[in-house]
PATITI-221510 format. One line per field, with one value per residue (C-alpha): residue in three letters; x negated, y negated, z negated. Coordinates in Angstrom, 2 decimals, always signed. Each point is the difference from the previous one (the first is absolute). Layout:
N
type	c(Ala,...)
u	c(X,...)
v	c(Y,...)
w	c(Z,...)
END
This chain:
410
type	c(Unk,Unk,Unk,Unk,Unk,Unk,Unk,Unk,Unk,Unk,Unk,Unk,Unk,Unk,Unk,Unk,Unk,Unk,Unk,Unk,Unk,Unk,Unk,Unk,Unk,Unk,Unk,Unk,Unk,Unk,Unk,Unk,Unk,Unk,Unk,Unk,Unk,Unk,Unk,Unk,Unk,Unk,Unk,Unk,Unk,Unk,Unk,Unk,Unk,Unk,Unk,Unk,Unk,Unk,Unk,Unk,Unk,Unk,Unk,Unk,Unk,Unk,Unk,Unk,Unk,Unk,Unk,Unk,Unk,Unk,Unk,Unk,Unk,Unk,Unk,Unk,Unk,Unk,Unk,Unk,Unk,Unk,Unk,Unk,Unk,Unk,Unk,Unk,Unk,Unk,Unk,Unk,Unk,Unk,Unk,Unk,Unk,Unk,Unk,Unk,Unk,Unk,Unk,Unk,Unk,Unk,Unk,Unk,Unk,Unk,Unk,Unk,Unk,Unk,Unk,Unk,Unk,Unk,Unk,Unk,Unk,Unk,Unk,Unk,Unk,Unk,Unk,Unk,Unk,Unk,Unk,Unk,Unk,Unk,Unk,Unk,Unk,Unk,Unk,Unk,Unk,Unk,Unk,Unk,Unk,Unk,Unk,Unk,Unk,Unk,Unk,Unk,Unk,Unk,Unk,Unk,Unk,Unk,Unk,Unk,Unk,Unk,Unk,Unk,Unk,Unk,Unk,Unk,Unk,Unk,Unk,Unk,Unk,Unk,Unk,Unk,Unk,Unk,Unk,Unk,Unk,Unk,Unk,Unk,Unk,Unk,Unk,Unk,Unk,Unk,Unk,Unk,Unk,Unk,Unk,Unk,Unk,Unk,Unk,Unk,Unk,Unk,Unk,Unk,Unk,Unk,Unk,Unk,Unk,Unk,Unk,Unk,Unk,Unk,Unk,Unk,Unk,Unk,Unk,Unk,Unk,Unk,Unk,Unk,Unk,Unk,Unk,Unk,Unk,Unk,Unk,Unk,Unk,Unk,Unk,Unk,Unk,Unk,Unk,Unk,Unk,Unk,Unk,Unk,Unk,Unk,Unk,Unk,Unk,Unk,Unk,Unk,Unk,Unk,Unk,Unk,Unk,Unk,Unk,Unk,Unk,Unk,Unk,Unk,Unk,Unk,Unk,Unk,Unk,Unk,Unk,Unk,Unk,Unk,Unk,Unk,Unk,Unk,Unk,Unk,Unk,Unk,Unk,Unk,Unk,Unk,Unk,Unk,Unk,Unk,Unk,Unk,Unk,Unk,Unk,Unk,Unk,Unk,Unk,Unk,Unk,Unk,Unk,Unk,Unk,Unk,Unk,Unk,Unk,Unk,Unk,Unk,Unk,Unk,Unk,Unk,Unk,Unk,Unk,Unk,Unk,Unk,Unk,Unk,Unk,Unk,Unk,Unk,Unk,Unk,Unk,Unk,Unk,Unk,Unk,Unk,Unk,Unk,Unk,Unk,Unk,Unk,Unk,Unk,Unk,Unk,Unk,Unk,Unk,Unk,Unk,Unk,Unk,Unk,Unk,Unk,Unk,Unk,Unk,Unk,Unk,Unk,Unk,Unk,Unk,Unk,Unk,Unk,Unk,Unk,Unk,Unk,Unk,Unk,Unk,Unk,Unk,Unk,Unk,Unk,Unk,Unk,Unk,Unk,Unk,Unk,Unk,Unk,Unk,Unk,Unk,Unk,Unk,Unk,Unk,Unk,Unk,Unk,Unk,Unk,Unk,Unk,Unk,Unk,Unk,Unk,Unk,Unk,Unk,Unk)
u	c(+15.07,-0.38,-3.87,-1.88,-2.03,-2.58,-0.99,-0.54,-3.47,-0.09,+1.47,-2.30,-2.74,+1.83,+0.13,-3.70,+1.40,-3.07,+0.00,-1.66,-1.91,+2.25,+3.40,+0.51,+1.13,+3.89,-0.48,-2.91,-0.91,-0.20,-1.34,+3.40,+1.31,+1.49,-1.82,-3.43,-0.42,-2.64,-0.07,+2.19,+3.67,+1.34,+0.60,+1.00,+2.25,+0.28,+2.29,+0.66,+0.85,+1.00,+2.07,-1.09,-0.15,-2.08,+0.32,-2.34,-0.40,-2.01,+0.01,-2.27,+2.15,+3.84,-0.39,+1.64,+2.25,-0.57,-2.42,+2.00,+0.72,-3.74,-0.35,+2.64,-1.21,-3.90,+1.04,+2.56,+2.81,+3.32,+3.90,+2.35,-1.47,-4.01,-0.31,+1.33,-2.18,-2.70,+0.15,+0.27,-3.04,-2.36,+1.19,-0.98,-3.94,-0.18,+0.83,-2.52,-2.52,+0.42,+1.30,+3.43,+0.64,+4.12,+0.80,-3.69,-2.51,-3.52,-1.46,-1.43,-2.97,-1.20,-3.52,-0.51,+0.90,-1.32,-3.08,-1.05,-2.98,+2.06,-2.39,+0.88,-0.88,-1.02,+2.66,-2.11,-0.26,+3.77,+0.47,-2.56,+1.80,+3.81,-1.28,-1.35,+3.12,+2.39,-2.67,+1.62,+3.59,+2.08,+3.37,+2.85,+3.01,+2.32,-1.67,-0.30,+3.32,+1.03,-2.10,+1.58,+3.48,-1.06,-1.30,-3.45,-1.14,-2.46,-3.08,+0.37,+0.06,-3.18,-1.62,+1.81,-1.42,-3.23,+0.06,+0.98,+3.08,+0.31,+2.50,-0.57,-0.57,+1.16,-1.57,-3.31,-0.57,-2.94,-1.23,-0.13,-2.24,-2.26,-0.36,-1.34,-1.83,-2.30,-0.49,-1.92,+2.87,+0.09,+4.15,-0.79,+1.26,+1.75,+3.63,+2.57,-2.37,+0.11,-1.19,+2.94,+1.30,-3.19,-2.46,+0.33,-0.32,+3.82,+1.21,+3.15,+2.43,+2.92,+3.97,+1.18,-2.27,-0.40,+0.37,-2.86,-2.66,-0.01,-3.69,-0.84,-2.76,-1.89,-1.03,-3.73,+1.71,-0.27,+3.00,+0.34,+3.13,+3.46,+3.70,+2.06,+3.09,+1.71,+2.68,+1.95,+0.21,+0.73,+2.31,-0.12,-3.50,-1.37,-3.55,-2.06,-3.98,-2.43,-2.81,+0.02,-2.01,+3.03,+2.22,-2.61,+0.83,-0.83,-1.79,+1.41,-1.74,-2.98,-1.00,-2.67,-2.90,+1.83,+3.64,+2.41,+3.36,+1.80,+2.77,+1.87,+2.65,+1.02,-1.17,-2.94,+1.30,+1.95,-2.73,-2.08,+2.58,+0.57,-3.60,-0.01,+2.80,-0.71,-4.15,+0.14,-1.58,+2.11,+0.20,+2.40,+0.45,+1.79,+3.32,+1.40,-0.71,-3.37,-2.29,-2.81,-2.34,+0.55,-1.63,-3.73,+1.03,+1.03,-3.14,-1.98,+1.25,+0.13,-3.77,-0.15,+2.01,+3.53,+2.33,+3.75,+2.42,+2.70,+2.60,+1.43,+2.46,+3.22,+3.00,+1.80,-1.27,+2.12,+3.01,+3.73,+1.54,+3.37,+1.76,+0.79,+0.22,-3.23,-1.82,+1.24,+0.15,-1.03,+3.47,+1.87,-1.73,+2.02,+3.23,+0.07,+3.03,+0.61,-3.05,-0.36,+2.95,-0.96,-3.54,-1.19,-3.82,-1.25,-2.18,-1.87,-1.41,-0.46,-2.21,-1.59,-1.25,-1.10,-2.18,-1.73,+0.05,-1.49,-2.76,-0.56,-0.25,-3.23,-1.51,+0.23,-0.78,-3.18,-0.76,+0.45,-2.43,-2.64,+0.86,+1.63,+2.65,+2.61,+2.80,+3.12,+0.70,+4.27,+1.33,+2.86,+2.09,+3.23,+0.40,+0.01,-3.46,+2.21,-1.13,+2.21,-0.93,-1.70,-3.71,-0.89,-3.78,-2.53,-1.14,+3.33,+0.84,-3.54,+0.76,+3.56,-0.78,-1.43,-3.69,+1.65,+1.61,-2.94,-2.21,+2.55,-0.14,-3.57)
v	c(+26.67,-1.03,+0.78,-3.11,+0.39,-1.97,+0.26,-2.72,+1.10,-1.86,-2.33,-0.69,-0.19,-2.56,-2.13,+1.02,+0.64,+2.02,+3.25,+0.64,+3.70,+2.81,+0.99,+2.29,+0.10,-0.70,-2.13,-2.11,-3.48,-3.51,-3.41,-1.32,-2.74,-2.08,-0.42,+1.44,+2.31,+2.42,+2.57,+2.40,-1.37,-0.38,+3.24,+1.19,+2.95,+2.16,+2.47,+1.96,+3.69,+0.36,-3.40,-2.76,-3.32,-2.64,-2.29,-1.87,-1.25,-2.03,+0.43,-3.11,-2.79,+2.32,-0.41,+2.98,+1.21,+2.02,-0.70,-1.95,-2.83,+0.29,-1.32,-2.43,-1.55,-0.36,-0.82,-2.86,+1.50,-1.25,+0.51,+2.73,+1.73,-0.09,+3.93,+0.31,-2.44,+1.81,+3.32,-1.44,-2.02,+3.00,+2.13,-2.76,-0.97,+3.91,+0.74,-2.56,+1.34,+3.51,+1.66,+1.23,+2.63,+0.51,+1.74,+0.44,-2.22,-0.04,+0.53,-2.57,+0.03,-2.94,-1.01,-2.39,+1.26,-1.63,+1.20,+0.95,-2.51,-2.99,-3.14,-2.59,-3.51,-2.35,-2.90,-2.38,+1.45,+0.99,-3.52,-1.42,+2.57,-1.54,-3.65,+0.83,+1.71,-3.03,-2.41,+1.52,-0.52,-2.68,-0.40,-0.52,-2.59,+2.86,+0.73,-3.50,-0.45,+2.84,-1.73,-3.29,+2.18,+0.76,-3.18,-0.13,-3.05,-1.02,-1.05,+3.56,+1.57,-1.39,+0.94,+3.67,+0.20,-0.75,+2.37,+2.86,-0.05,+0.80,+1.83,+3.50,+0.74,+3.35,+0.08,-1.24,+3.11,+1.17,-3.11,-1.25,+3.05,-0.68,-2.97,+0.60,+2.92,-2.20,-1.96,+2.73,+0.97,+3.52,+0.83,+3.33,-0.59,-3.17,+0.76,-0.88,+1.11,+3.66,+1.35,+1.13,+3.14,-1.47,+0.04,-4.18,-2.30,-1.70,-2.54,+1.73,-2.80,+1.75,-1.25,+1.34,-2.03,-2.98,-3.37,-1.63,+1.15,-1.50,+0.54,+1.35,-1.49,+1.69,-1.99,-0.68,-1.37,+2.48,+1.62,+3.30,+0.70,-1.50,+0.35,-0.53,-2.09,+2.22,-2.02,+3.17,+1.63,+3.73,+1.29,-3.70,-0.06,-3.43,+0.91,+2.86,+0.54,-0.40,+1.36,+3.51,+0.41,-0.47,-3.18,-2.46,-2.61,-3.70,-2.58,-3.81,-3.29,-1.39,+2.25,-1.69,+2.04,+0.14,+0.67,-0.12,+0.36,+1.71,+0.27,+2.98,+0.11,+2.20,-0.07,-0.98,-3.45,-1.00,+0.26,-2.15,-2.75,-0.13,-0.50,-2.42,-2.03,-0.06,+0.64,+2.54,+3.09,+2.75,+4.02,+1.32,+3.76,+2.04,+0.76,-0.26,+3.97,-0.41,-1.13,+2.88,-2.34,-2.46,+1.10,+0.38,-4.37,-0.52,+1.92,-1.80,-3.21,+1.40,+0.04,-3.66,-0.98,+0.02,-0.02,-0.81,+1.36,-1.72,+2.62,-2.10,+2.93,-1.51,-0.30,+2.47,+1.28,-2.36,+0.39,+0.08,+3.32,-0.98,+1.27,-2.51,+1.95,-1.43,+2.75,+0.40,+3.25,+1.63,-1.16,+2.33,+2.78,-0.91,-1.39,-2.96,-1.71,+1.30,-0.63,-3.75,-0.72,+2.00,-1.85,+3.14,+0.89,+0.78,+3.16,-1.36,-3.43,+2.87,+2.09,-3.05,-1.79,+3.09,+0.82,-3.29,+0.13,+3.07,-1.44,-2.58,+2.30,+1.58,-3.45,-0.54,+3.38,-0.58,-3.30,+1.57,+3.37,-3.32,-2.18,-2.81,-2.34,+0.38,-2.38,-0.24,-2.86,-0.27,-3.55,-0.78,+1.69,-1.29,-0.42,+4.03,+0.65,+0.95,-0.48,-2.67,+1.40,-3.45,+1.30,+3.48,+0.18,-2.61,-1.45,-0.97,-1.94,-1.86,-1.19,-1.14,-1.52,-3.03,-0.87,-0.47,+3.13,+1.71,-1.06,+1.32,+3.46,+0.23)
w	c(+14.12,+3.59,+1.14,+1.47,+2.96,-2.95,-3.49,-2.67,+0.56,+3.47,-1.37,-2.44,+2.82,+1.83,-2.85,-0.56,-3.58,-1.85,-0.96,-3.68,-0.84,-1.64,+1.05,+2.96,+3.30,-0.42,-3.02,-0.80,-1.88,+2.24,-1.12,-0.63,+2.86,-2.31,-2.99,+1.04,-2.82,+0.65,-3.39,+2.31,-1.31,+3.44,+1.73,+3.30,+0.26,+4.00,-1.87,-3.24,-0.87,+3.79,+0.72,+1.98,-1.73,+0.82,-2.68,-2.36,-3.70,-1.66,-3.63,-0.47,+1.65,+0.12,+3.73,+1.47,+3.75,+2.88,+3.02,+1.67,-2.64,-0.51,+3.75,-0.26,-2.91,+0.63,+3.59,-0.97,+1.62,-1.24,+0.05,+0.02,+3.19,-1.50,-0.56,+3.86,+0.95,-2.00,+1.47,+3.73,-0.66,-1.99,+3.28,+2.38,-1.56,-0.40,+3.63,+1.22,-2.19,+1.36,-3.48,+0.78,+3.03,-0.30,-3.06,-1.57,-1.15,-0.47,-3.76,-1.11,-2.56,-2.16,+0.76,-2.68,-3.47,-3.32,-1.33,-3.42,+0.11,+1.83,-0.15,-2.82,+0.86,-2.79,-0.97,+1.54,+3.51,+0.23,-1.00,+2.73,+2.60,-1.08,+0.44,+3.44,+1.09,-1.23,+1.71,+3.31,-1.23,-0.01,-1.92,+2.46,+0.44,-0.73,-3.43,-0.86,-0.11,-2.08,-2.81,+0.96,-0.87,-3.29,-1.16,+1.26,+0.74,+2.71,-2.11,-2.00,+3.81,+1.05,-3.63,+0.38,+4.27,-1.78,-2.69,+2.34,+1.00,+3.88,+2.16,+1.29,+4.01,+0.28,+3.86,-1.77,-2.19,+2.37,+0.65,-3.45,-0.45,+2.67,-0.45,-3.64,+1.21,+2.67,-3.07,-1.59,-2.59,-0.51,-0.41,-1.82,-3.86,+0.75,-1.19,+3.14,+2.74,+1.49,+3.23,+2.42,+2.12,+2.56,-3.05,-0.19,-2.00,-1.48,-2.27,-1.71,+2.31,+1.11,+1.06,-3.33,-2.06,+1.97,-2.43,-2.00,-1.84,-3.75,-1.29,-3.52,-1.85,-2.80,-3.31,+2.16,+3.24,+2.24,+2.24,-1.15,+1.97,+1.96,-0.18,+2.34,+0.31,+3.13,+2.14,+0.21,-3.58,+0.18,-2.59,-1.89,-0.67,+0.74,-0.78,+1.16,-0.20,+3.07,-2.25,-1.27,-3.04,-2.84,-0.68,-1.82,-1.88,+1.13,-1.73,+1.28,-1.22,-2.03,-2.62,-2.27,-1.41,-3.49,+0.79,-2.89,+1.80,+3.19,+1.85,+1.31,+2.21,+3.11,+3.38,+1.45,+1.79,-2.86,-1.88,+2.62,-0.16,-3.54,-0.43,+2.87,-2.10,-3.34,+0.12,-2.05,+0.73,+0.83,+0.21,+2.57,-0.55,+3.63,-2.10,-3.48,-0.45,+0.95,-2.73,+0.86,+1.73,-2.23,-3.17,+1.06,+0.99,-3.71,-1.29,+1.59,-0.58,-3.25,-0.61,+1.23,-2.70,+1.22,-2.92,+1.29,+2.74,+1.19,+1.84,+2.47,+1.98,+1.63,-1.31,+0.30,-3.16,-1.77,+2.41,-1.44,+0.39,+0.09,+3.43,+2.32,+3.36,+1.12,+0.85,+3.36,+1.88,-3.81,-1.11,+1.76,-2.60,-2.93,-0.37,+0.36,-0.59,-3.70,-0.65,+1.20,-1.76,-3.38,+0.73,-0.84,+0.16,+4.36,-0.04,+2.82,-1.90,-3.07,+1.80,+2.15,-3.52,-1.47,+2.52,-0.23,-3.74,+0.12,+1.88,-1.82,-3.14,+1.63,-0.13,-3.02,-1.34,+1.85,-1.37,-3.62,+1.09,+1.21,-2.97,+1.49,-0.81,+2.53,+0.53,+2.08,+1.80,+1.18,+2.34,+1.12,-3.12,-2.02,-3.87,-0.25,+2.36,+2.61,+3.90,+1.47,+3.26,+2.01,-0.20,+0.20,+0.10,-2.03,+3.25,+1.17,-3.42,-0.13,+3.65,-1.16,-3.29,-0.75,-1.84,-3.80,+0.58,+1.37,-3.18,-2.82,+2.04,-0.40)
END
């Protein structure tokens, strides 16, 4: 392989990506980028058994490529040409910063790895920290109207801007942190705040995870974290974390001191606007495979009486496998002609349900192990149960339907 003139190594320090204890020289363990896990899951790798690689994994998140895509995607760079535009621009910053000479480079060493004893904040000053950081953020035009597209309307934007919902400023990372740290914060144990390659203070705002940050709320009110809804999803994924302490789950809504019943559903805003729409409260959990965080919720709720749980995941759990050649760039996999006209079964809505199903299996499993009743809630179905395909996720189809509807769902 063709020998850089760089390593993923500087790259990391432009990108004032952190480097965790352990590992060694050519490969070693980062706070990943993109979903900010910090157990040592992401890991950089110079070169291996003799061969140059410069690539990455994360085995938290699936996140994985060589230095290059690493650049283009925290960086925002997009289009065919990104990696060339990627290497021209790590050579450029590196140049003016006095690391390159020709063909060699200067090593680089991390100055601010994780420590044993990090500091651990209590949920109330994280919280206090958050709501001063979104007090100097303001949800933009742009962002606005990407709820607007999905239904939003402009009463539930004002009660979402309140609630926390504000656009990242990628060129106010360090000032963000100042800001907060002339206020007397102190940034150490705050999840989403690291000190860079100058030993400053940064909100985690880059290009590759610029969108809006959709708080999550634990059962006492306080933020305990943020997603983030990126305008330019890498590899599909819509939704990647700004904090870096696990994917919690997020409490929306009133709950009452004695709470018999809860919903569940998938995603942190959906679960903000379904709550928002019906007044019910509402758990979202970060993906339908991801139930880990939300156990310790249920217990709790548990012990203040809590008795039923309504599993509100979309609908593709109850979607009709029949092949129809709707799976677009998928159907070119199988073949499709016989099979649309045999309406045989598509692999791809197969393996699509059972993967929700599957999920949705670990709620209930875990409503059993907690003694609950747990009940699933389907819309939108024909005479068999079967999806019809017009609303996807439960906030979508209590926006649509109207208030008799609404009442025989609950």
């Amino acid at each position: 392989m063709y020998e850089h003139p760089f390593t993923i190594k500087e790259v990391a320090w432009l990108l004032s990506i952190r480097c965790l204890e352990g590992g060694s020289d050519q490969e070693f363990p980062v706070e990943c980028p993109y979903c900010g896990d910090t157990r040592g899951k992401c890991s950089f790798c110079i070169s291996k058994n003799g061969e140059i690689k410069n690539v990455f994994h994360c085995f938290h998140c699936g996140q994985g490529g060589n230095m290059l895509t690493l650049y283009a995607d925290i960086m925002g760079l997009y289009g065919e040409d990104r990696c060339k535009t990627a290497y021209q621009e790590i050579i450029n910053r590196l140049e003016n910063g006095g690391q390159v000479t020709g063909s060699t480079y200067k090593k680089i060493t991390c100055r601010y790895k994780a420590k044993t004893d990090e500091v651990k904040r209590s949920p109330e000053y994280v919280d206090l920290v958050y709501r001063q950081m979104l007090s100097l953020l303001q949800l933009h035009t742009l962002h606005k109207q990407d709820l607007k597209r999905r239904g939003v309307t402009d009463p539930e934007i004002k009660e979402l801007e309140r609630k926390g919902y504000k656009s990242i400023e990628p060129k106010k990372a360090g000032t963000i942190a100042k800001k907060l740290l002339e206020k007397g914060f102190r940034l150490d144990g705050i999840p989403g705040f690291f000190r860079n390659r100058d030993g400053m203070w940064e909100a985690s705002f880059y290009e590759g995870n610029r969108g809006y940050l959709c708080p999550v709320y634990s059962l006492n009110h306080k933020i305990k974290g943020f997603q983030i809804r990126v305008d330019h999803p890498v590899n599909k994924r819509k939704y990647i974390w700004f904090t870096s302490r696990g994917s919690p789950a997020g409490v929306s809504g009133y709950i009452s001191p004695v709470q018999r019943s809860i919903h569940v559903t998938e995603g942190i805003l959906k679960a903000e606007l379904a709550s928002l729409r019906s007044g019910y409260p509402y758990i979202g959990i970060p993906g339908v495979g991801n139930y880990k965080s939300l156990f310790p919720v249920l217990a709790d709720l548990k012990s203040r009486g809590l008795q039923t749980v309504y599993e509100c995941m979309d609908m593709d759990k109850m979607m009709d496998l029949t092949c129809r050649c709707d799976c677009m760039e998928k159907c070119i996999v199988c073949g499709t002609p016989e099979r649309l006209l045999r309406k045989q079964e598509c692999p791809q809505k197969r393996r699509k349900r059972d993967t929700i199903r599957k999920g949705c299996l670990k709620l209930y499993d875990m409503c059993e192990r907690l003694g609950l009743n747990c009940q699933r809630i389907s819309w939108d179905t024909d005479t068999d149960g079967l999806w019809l395909g017009n609303y996807k996720g439960v906030d979508d189809w209590i926006y649509s339907k109207p208030p008799e509807e609404k009442e025989s769902f609950y």
